[in-house]
LUMZA-23511 format. One record per residue (C-alpha): residue number from 1; residue in three letters; x, y, z. Coordinates in steps of 0.5 Angstrom, whole numbers, padded with zeros to 4 digits. Each point is the difference from the previous one (the first is absolute). Last residue first. Layout:
! LUMZA-23511
<seq->NUM&type->ALA&east->X&north->Y&up->Z>
...
END
This chain:
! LUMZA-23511
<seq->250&type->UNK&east->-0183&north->-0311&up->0156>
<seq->249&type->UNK&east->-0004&north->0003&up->0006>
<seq->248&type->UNK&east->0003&north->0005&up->0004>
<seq->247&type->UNK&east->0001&north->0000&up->0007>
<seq->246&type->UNK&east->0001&north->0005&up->0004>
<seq->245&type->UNK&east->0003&north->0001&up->0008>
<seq->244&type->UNK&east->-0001&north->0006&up->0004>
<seq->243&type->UNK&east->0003&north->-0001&up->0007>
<seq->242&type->UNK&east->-0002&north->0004&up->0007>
<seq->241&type->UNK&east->0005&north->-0001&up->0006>
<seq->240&type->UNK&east->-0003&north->0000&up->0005>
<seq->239&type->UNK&east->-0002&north->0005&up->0006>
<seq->238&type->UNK&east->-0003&north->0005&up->-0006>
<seq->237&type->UNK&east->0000&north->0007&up->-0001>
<seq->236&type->UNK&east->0005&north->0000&up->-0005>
<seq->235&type->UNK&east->0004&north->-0007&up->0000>
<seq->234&type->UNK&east->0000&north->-0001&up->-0007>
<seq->233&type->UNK&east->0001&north->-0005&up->-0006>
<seq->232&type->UNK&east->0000&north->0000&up->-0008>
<seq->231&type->UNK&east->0001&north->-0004&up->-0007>
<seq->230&type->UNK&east->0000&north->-0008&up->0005>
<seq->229&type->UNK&east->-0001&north->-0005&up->-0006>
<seq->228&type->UNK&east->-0006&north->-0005&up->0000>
<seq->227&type->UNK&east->0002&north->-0006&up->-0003>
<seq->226&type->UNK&east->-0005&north->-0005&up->0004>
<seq->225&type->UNK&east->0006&north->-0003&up->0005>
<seq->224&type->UNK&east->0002&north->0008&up->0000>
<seq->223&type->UNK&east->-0008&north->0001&up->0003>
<seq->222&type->UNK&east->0002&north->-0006&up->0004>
<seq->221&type->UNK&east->0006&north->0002&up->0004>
<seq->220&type->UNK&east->-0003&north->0007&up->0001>
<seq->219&type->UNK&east->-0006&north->-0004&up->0003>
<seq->218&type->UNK&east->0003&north->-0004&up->0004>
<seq->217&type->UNK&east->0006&north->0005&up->0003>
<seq->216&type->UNK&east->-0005&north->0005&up->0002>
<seq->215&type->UNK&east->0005&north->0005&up->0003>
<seq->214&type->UNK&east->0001&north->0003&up->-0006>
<seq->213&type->UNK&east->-0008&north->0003&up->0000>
<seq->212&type->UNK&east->-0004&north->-0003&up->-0006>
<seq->211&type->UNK&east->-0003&north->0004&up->-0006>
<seq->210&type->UNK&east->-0002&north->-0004&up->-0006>
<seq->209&type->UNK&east->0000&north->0003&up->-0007>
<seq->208&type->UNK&east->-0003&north->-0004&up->-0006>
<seq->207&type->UNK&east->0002&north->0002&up->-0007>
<seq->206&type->UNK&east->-0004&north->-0003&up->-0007>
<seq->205&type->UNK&east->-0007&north->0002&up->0002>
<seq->204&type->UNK&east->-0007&north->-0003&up->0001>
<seq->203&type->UNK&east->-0002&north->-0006&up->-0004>
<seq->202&type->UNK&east->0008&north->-0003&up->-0002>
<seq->201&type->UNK&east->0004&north->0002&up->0005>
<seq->200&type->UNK&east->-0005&north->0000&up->0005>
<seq->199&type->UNK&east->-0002&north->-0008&up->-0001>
<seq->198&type->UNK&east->0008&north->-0002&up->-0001>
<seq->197&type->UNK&east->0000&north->0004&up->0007>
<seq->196&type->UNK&east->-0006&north->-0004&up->0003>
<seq->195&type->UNK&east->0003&north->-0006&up->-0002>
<seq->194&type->UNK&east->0007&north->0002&up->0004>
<seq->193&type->UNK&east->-0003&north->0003&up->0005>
<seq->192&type->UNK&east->-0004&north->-0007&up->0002>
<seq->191&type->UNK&east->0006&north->-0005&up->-0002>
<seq->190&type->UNK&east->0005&north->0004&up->0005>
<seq->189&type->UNK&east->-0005&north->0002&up->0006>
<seq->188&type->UNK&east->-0002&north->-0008&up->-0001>
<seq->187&type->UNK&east->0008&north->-0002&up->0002>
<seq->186&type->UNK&east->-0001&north->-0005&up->0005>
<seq->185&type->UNK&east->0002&north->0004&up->0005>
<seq->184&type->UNK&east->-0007&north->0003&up->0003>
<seq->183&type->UNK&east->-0006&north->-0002&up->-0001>
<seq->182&type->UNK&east->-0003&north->-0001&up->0009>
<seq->181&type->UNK&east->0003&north->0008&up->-0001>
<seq->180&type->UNK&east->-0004&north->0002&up->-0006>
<seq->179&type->UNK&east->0002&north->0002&up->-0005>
<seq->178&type->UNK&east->0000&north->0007&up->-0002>
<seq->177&type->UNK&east->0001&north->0003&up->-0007>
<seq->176&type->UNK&east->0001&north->0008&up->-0002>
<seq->175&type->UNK&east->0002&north->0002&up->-0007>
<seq->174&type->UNK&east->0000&north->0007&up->-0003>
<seq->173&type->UNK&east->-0004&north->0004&up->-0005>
<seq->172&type->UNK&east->0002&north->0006&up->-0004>
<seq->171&type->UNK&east->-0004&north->0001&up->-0006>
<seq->170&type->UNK&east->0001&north->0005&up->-0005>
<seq->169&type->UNK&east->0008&north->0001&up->0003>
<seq->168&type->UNK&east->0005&north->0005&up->0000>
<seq->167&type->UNK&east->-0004&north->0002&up->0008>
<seq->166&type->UNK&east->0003&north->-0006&up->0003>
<seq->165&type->UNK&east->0006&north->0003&up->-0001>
<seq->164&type->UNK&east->0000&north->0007&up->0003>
<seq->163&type->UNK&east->-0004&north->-0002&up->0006>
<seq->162&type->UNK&east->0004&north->-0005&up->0003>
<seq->161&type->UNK&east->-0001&north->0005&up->0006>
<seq->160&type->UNK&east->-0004&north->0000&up->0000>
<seq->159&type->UNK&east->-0006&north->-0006&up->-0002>
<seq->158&type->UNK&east->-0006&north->0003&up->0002>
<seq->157&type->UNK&east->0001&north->0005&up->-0005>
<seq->156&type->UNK&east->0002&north->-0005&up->-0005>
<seq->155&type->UNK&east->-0007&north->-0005&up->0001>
<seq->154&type->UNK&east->0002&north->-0006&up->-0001>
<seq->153&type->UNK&east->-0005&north->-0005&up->-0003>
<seq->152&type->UNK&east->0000&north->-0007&up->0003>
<seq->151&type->UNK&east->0002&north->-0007&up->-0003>
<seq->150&type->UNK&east->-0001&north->-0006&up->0005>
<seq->149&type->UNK&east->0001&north->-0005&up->0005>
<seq->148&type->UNK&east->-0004&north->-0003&up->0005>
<seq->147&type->UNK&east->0002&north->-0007&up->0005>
<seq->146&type->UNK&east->-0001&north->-0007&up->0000>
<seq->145&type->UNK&east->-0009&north->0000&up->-0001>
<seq->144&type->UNK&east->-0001&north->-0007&up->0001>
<seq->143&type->UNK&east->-0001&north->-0004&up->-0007>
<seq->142&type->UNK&east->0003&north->-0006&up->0004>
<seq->141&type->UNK&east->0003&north->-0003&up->-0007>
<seq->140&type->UNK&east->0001&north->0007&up->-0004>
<seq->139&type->UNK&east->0002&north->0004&up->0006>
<seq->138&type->UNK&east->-0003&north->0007&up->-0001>
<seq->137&type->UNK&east->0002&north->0007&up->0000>
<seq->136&type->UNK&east->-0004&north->0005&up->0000>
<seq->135&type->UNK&east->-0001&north->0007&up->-0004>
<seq->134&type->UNK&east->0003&north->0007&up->0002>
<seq->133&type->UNK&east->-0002&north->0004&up->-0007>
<seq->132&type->UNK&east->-0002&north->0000&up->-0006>
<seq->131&type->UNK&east->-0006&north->0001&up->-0006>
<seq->130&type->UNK&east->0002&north->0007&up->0002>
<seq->129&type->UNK&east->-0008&north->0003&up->0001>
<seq->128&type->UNK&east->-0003&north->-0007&up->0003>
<seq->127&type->UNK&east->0006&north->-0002&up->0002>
<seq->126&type->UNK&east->0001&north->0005&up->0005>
<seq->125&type->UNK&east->-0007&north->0002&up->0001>
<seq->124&type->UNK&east->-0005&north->-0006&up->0000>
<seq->123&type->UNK&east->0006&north->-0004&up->0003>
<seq->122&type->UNK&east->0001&north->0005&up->0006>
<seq->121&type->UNK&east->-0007&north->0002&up->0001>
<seq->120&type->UNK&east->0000&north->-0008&up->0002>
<seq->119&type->UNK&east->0006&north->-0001&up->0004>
<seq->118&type->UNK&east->-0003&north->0006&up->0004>
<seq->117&type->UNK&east->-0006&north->-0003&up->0001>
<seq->116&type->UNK&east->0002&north->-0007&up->0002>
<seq->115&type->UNK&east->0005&north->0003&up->0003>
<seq->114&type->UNK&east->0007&north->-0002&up->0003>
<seq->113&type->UNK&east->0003&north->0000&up->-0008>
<seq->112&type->UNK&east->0000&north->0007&up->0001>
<seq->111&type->UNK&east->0003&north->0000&up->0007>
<seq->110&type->UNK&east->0006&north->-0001&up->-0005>
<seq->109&type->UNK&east->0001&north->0006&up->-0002>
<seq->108&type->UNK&east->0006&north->0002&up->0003>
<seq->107&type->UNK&east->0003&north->-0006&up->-0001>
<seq->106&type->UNK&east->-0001&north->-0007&up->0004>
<seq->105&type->UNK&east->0006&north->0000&up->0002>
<seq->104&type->UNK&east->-0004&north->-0001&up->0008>
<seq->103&type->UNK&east->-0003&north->-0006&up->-0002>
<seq->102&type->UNK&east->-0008&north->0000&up->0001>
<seq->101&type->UNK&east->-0001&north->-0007&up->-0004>
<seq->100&type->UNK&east->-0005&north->0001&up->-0007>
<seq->99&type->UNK&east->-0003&north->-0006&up->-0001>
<seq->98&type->UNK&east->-0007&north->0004&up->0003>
<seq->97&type->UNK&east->0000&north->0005&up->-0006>
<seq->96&type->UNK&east->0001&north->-0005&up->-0005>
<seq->95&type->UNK&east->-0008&north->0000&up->-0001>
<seq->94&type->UNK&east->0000&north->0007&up->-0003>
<seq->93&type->UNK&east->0004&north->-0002&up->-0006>
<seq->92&type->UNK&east->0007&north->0001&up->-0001>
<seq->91&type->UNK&east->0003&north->0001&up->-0008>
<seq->90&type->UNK&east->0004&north->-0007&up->-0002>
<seq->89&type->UNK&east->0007&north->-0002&up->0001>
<seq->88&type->UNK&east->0000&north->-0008&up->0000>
<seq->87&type->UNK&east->0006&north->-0004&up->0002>
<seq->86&type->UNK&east->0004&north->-0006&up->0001>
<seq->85&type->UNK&east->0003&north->-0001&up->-0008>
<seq->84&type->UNK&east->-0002&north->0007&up->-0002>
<seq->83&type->UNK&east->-0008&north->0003&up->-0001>
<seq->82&type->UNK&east->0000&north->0007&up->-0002>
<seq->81&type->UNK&east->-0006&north->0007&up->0000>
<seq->80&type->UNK&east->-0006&north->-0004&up->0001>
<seq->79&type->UNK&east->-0007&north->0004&up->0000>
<seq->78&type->UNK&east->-0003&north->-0001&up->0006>
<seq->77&type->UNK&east->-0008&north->-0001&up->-0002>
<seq->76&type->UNK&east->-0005&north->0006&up->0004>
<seq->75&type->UNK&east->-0005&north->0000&up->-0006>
<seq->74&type->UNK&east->0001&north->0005&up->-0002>
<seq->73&type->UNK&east->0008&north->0001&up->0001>
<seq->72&type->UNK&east->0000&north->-0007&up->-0003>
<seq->71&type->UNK&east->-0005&north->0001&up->-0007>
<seq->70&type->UNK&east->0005&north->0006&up->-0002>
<seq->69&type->UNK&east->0005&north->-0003&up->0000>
<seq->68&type->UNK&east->-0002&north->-0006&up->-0003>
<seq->67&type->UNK&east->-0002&north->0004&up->-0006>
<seq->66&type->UNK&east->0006&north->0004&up->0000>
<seq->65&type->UNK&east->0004&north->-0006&up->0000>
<seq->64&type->UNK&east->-0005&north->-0003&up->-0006>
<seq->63&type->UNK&east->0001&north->0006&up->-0005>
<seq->62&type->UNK&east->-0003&north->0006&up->0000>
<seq->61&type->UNK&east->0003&north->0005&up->-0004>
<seq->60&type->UNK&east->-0004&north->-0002&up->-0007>
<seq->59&type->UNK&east->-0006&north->0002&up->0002>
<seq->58&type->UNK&east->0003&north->0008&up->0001>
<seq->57&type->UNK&east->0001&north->0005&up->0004>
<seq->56&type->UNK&east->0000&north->-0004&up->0006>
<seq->55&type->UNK&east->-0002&north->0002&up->0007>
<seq->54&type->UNK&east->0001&north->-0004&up->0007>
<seq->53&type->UNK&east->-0003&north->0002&up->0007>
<seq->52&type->UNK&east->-0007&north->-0001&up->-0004>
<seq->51&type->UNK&east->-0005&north->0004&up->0005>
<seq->50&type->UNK&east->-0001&north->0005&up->-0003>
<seq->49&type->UNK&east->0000&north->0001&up->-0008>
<seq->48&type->UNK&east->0000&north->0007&up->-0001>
<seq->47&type->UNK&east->0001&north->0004&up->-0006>
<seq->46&type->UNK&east->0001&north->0007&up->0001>
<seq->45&type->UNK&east->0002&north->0002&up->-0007>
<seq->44&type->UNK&east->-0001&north->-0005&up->-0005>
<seq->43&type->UNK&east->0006&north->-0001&up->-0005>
<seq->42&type->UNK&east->0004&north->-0004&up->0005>
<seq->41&type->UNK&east->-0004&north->-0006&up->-0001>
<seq->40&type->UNK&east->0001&north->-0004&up->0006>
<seq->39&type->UNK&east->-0003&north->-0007&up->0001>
<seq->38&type->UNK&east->-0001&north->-0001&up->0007>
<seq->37&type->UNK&east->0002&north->-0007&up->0002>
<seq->36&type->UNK&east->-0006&north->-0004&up->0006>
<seq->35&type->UNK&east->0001&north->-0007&up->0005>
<seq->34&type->UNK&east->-0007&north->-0001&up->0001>
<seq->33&type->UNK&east->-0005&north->0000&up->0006>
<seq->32&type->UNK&east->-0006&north->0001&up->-0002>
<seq->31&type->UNK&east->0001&north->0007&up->0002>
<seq->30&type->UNK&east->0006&north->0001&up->-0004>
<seq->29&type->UNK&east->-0004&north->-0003&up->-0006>
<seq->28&type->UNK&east->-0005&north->0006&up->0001>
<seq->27&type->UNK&east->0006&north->0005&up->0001>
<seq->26&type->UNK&east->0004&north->-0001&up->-0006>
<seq->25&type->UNK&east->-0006&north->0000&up->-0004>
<seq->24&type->UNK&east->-0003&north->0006&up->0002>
<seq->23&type->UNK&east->0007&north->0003&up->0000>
<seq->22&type->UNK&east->0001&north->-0002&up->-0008>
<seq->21&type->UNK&east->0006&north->0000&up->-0003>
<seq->20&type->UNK&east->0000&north->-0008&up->0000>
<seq->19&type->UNK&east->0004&north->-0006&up->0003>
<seq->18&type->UNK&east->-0005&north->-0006&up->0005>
<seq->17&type->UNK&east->0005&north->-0005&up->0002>
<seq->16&type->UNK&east->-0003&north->-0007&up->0002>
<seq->15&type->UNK&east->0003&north->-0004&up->0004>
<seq->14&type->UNK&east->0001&north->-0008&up->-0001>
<seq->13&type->UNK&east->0003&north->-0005&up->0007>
<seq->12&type->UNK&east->0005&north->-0005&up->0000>
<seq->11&type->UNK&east->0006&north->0005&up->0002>
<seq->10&type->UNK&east->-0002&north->0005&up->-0004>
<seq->9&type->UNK&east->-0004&north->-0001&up->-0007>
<seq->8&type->UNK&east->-0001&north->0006&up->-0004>
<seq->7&type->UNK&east->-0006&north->0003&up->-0004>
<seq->6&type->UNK&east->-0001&north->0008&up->-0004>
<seq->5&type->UNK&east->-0006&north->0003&up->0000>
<seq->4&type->UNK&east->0001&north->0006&up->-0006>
<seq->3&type->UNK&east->-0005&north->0006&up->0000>
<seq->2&type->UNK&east->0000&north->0007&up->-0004>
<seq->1&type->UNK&east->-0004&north->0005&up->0000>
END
C-alpha cells in the first residue's frame, strides 16, 4: 500500500489531501473529511479507489492546481475561472440562488439558477464531471452577481441540423452569457465572454460555436465583435432564422 499526505493553502486556510492506492485509506481520510487522490496502477486488475473524484498514475502528476482543485470541489470552494479589470468569472455556489432575478431571457435552463437544490445538483454534476460549465459573473467592486456565462457541451444529435459540423469535433462546446437587465450597456457582456473564451481556448478546446437567431441583432453583433464568423444558417423548422457562428482560438 502506498500513502502520500500532501498540504495546501487556500484562501488563508491549510487542507490536507490524503493520496494512496488503497480504498480503505482513501475511505477513512474521506470520512474525516478530507480532499482524497487515487492512485492507480494499471497493472492491478479491479483496483478501486472510490470515493476519490481524481485519479493519477503517478506522484509526479499532481501538481498544486490539482491539489487545489480537488480540495474546492470537497469542500464546496468555487474554483475561479478569470478575473478582468471589472470582473470575476468564478463556479456558481449554492447560495447565489437568491441573487439571481426571474427574467424572461434567462435561457432555457435557467430555472437551474432558481434553486437552491438545482442549482446545487447543477455544480456537483456540470462542474463536477466537465470542470466547466455556466458560471457567475461578479461585479469586482460590489461583488454582486451581474450575470452568468460560460462554456457548455453540445451534443451533435441535439444539435440538427448543424449536426454535420459539430460532430468533426472531440469536444464540441458553445458559449452562452446573460447579464442581467439592471447590467446591461455597459460593456460586461464583451469583457465576461472575452475572459471565458481565452480560458476555453487554452483549457477546454480550441473552437467555440455559438448559435443565435438572425433577428437577435445583439448578440449577433457581439459574437462578431468577439471574432466569431458565421459558417452555416437555416430556417427549417424554426420560426427564426438560426445561426451558426465558430470561433477559433489562435
Amino acid at each position: 500500500m502506498m500513502m502520500v499526505e500532501r498540504e495546501i493553502i487556500i484562501e488563508g486556510s491549510k487542507f490536507k489531501i490524503t493520496v494512496s492506492d488503497d480504498q480503505k485509506a482513501l475511505r477513512s481520510a474521506y470520512a474525516e473529511g478530507r480532499a482524497v487522490i487515487g492512485l492507480w496502477d494499471q497493472r492491478c486488475g479491479g483496483q478501486s479507489l472510490s470515493p476519490a473524484s481524481y485519479v493519477v498514475e503517478s506522484i509526479e502528476d499532481i501538481n498544486e492546481e490539482l491539489l487545489e482543485r480537488v480540495v474546492r470541489r470537497r469542500v464546496g470552494l468555487p474554483w475561479h475561472i478569470k478575473r478582468t479589470s471589472r470582473l470575476t468569472i468564478r463556479e456558481f455556489v449554492k447560495e447565489d440562488w437568491i441573487s439571481i432575478p426571474r427574467e424572461p431571457d434567462g435561457g432555457k435552463s435557467g430555472k437551474i439558477f432558481l434553486n437552491q437544490d438545482l442549482l446545487g445538483e447543477y455544480i456537483r454534476c456540470q462542474y463536477g464531471f466537465y470542470e466547466y460549465g455556466i458560471w457567475a459573473v461578479i461585479d469586482n467592486e460590489t461583488g454582486s452577481v451581474i450575470g452568468k456565462a460560460g462554456i457548455v457541451p453540445m451534443d451533435p444529435q441535439e444539435c440538427d441540423p448543424f449536426f454535420r459540423i459539430i460532430e468533426k469535433n472531440d469536444t464540441p462546446v458553445e458559449l452562452g452569457y446573460h447579464i442581467f437587465s439592471a447590467w446591461r450597456n455597459k460593456g460586461y457582456a464583451k469583457e465576461a465572454c472575452q475572459a471565458i473564451l481565452a480560458y476555453a481556448g487554452e483549457r477546454i478546446s480550441r473552437k467555440v460555436y455559438a448559435r443565435i437567431e438572425e433577428s437577435n441583432i445583439p448578440s449577433v453583433n457581439l459574437a462578431k465583435d468577439l471574432g466569431f464568423v458565421l459558417i452555416d444558417r437555416t430556417c427549417s423548422g424554426l420560426s427564426q432564422p438560426l445561426c451558426l457562428y465558430e470561433w477559433n482560438w489562435s
